[in-house]
N, C-alpha and C positions, 0 to 999 in steps of 0.2 A: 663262639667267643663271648668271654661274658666281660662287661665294662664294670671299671667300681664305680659306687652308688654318686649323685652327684653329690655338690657340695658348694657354698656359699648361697646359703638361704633359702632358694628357693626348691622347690616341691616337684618331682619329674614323675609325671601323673602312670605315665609308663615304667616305673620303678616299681618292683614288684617288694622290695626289701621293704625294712623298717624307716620311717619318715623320721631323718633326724632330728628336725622340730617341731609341732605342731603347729597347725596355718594361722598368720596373721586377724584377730577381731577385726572386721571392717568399723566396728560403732566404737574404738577406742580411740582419742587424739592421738595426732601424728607429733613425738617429738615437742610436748609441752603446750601445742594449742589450746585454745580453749574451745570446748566443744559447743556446737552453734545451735541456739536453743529453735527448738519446735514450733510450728505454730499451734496455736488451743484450735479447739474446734469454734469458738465464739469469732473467734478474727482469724480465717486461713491467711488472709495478707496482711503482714504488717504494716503493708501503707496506709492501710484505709481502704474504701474502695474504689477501686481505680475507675470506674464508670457512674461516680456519683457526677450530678449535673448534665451526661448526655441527655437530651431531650429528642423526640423526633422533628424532623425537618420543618421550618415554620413555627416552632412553638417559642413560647420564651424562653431563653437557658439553651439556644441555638447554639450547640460549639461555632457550625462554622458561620453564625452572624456573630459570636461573641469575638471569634478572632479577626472579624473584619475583613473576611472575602465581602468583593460587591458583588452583588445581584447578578442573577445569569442575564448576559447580553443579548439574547432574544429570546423573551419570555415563551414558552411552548415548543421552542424548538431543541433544548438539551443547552448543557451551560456552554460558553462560545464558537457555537457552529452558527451561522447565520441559515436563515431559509435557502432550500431548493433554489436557485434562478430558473428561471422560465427561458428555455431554447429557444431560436427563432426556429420558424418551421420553413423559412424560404433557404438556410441556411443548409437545414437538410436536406432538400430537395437538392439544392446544388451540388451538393455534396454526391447525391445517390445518382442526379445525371452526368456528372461528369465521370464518376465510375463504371456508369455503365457504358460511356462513351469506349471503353476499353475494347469491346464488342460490335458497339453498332456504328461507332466514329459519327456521328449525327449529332448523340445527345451532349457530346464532350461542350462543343462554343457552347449550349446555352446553358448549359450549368456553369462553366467559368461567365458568363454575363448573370447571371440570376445570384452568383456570390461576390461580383460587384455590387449588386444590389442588396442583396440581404447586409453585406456589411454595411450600406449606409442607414439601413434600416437598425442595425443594432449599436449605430453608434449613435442615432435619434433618440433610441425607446430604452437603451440600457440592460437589452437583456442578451440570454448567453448563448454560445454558437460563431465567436468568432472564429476560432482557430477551423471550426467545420468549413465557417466561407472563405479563409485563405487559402485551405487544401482544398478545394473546388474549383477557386482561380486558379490555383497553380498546375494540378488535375488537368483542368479543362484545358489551359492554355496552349501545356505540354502535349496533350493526344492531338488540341485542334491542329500544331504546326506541324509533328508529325502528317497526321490526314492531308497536309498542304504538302508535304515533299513525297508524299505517297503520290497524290497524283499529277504532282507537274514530271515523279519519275514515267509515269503511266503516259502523259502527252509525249511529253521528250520522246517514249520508247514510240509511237506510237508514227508520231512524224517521222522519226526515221526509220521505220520501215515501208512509210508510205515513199519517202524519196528514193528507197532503196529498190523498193519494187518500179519506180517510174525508171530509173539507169536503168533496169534490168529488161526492162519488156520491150525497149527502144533499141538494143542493139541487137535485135533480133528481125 
């Protein structure tokens, strides 16, 4: 089945027939504009050039001292990051015996008392590792009670078997 050819302007590249008009000039105005002139090869941009006055960092002619950023807030460290703080190191000790308390139930209390301590220590000196010595305390505190209802279940069982075996050997 053959289709007739199309029609209204445009070009149907799958048309084998005769092209009823010849394709549109792309470098002709559209409709009475006026055609938008070139640049020369002397000035590719009409602005001017856009990178007159950048200078490198420090020099005079600083764009960003010219537009009045301040100064970076700790010099050597990158613009507003402040230095490293310095960890307490008692902070993490408490930290790593109270986790290991998970295991041995021993180191749990002294790591919850050693991040009593380390926090008073980092609220003296200013340096960083608190939230390590609150989960220390709270680490420790939780395995030590634990360890405490472990073995008063441990006596509890233990007396009453001791009672249990006294009735028992008596009525015999």
């Amino acid at each position: 089945m053959t289709y007739p050819p199309p029609s209204g302007g445009w070009n149907d590249p799958a048309w084998s027939g005769q092209q009823s008009s010849p394709p549109a000039d792309p470098t002709l105005p559209i409709s009475g504009q006026p055609v938008p002139t070139q640049p020369t090869a002397a000035e590719p941009y009409p602005g001017g050039d856009p990178y007159a006055g950048m200078k490198a960092p420090g020099q005079p002619g600083d764009p960003y001292a010219a537009a009045g950023y301040p100064p970076p807030a700790y010099p050597g460290y990158g613009y507003g990051y402040p230095p490293q703080q310095k960890t307490n190191g008692l902070a993490i000790a408490a930290l790593v015996l109270s986790l290991v308390g998970v295991g041995s139930c021993i180191t749990a209390p002294i790591g919850a008392i050693l991040g009593h301590v380390a926090q008073k220590q980092i609220r003296q000196t200013g340096e960083g590792g608190e939230g390590m010595a609150k989960a220390a305390i709270i680490v420790g505190w939780i395995l030590t009670g634990l360890l405490v209802l472990v073995i008063l279940f441990y006596v509890a069982a233990i007396v009453f078997a001791i009672t249990q075996s006294d009735n028992t050997s008596s009525s015999y």
